[in-house]
Residue frames as a rotation matrix with the C-alpha (Angstrom) as fourth column:
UNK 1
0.387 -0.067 -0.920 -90.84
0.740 -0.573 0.353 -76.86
-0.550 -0.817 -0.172 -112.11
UNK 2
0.013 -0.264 0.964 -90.48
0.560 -0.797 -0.226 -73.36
0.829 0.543 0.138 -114.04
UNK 3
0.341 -0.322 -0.883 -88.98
0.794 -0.404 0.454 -70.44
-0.503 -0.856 0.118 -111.81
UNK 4
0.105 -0.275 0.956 -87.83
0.480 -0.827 -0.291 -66.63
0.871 0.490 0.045 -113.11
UNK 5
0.437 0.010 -0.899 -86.01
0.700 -0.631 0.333 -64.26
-0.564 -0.776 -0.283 -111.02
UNK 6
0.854 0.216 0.474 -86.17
0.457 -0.747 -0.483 -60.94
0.249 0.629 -0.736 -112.61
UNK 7
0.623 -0.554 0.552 -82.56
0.009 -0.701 -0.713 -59.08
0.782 0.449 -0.432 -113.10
UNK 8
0.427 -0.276 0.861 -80.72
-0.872 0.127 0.473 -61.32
-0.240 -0.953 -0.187 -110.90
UNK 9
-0.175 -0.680 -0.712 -77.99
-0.796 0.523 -0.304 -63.98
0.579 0.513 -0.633 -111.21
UNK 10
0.815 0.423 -0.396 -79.55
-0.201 0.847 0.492 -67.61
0.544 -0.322 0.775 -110.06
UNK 11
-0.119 -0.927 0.356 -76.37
-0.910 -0.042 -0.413 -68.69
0.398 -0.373 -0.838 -107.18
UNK 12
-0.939 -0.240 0.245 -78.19
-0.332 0.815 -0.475 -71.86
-0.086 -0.527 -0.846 -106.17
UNK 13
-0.034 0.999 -0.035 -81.20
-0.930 -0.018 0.367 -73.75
0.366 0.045 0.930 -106.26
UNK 14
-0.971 -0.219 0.101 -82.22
-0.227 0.691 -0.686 -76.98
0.081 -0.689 -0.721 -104.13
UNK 15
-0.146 0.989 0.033 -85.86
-0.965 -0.150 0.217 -78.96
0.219 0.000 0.976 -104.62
UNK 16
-0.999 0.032 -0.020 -87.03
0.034 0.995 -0.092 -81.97
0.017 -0.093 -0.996 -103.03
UNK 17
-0.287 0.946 -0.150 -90.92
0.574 0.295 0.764 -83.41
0.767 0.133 -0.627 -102.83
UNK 18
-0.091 0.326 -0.941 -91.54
0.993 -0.045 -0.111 -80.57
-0.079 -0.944 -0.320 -99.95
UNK 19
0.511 -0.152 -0.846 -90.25
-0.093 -0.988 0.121 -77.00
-0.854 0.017 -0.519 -100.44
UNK 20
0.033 -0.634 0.773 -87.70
0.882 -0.346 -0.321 -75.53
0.470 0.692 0.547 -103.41
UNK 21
0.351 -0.520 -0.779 -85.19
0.150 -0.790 0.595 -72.89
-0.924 -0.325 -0.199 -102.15
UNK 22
0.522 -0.420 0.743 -83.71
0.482 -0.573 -0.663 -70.46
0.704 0.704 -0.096 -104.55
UNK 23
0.427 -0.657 -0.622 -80.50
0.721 -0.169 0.672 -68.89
-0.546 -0.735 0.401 -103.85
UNK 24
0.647 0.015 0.762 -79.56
0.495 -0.768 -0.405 -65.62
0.580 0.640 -0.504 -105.08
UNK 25
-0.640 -0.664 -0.387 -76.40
0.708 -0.314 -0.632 -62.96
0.298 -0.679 0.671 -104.12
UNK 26
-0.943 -0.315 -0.109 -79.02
0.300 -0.658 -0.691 -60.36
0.146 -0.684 0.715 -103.10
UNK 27
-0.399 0.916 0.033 -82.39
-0.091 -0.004 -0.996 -59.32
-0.912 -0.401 0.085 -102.68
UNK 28
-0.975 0.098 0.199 -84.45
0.221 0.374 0.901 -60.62
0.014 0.922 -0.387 -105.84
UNK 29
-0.510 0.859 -0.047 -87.49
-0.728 -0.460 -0.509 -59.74
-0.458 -0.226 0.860 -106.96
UNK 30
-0.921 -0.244 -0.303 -89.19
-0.385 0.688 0.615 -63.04
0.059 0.683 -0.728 -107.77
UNK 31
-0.039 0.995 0.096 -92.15
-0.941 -0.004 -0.340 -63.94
-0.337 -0.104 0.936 -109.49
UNK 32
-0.819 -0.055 -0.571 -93.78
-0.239 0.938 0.252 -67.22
0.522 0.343 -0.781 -109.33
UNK 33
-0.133 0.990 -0.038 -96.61
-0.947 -0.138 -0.289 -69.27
-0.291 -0.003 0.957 -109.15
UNK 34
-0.844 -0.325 0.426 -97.70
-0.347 0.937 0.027 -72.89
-0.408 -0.125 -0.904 -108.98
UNK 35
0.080 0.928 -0.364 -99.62
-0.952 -0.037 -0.303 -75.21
-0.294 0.371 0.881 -110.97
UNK 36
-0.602 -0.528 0.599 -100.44
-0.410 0.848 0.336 -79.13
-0.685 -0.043 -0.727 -110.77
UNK 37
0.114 0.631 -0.768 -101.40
-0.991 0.131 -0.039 -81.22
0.076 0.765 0.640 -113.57
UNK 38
-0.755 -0.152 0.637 -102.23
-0.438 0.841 -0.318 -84.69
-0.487 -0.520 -0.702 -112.41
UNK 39
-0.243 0.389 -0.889 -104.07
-0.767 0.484 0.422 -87.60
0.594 0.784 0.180 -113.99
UNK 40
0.919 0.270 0.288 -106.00
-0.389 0.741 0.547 -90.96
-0.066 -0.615 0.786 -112.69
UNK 41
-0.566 -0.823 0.052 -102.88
-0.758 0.494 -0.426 -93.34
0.325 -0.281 -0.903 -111.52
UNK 42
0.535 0.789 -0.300 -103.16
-0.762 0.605 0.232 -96.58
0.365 0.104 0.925 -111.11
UNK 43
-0.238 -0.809 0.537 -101.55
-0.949 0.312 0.048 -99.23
-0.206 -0.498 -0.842 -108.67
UNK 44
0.499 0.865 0.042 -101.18
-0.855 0.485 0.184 -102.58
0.139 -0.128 0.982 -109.27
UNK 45
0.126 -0.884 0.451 -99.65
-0.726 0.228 0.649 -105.92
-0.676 -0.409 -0.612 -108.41
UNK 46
0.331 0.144 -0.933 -98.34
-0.828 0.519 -0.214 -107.98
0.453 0.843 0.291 -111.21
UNK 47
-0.840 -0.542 0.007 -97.12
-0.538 0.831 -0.145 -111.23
0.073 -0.125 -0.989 -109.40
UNK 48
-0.780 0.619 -0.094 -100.80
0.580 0.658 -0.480 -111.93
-0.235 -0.429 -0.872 -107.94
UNK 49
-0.203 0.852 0.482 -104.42
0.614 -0.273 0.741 -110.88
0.763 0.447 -0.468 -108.34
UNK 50
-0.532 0.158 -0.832 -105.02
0.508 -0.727 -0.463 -107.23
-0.678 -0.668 0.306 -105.84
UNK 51
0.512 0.848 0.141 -107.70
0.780 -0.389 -0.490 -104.92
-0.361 0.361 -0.860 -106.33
UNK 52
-0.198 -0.571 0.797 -106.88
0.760 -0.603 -0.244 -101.93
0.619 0.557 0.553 -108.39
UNK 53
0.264 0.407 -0.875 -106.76
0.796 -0.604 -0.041 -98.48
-0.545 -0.685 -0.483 -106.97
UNK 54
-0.531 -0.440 0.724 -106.87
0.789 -0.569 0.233 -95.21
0.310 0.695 0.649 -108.70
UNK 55
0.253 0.270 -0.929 -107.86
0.938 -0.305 0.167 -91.82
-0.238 -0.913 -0.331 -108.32
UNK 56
-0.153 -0.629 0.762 -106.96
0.740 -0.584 -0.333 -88.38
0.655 0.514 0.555 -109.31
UNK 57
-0.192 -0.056 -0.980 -106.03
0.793 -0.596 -0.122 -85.05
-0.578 -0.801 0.159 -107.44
UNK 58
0.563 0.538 0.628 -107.73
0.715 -0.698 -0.043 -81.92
0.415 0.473 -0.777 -107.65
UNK 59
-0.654 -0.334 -0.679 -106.58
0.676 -0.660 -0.327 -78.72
-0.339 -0.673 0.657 -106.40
């Protein structure tokens, strides 16, 4: 997660797996912009024999 608010002092910040808040004392001018980089994944169970699953996300 990379973030820049331009001529402005950062007062908070707060990300979970949904949203990311930024917290500034006053009206910021912030630029930003998002980009995922994701790969095949791959579940499996090591105690017993389970099919594999894998997969990869586009956007």
């Amino acid at each position: 997660l990379h973030f820049r608010i331009l001529d402005y002092t950062l007062t908070g910040c707060y990300a979970d797996q949904h949203s990311v808040q930024v917290f500034a004392s006053g009206k910021p001018k912030i630029s930003a912009h998002r980009k995922l980089i994701s790969s095949d994944y791959y579940i499996w169970n090591s105690k017993a024999p389970a099919p594999v699953t894998y997969g990869s996300l586009l956007l």
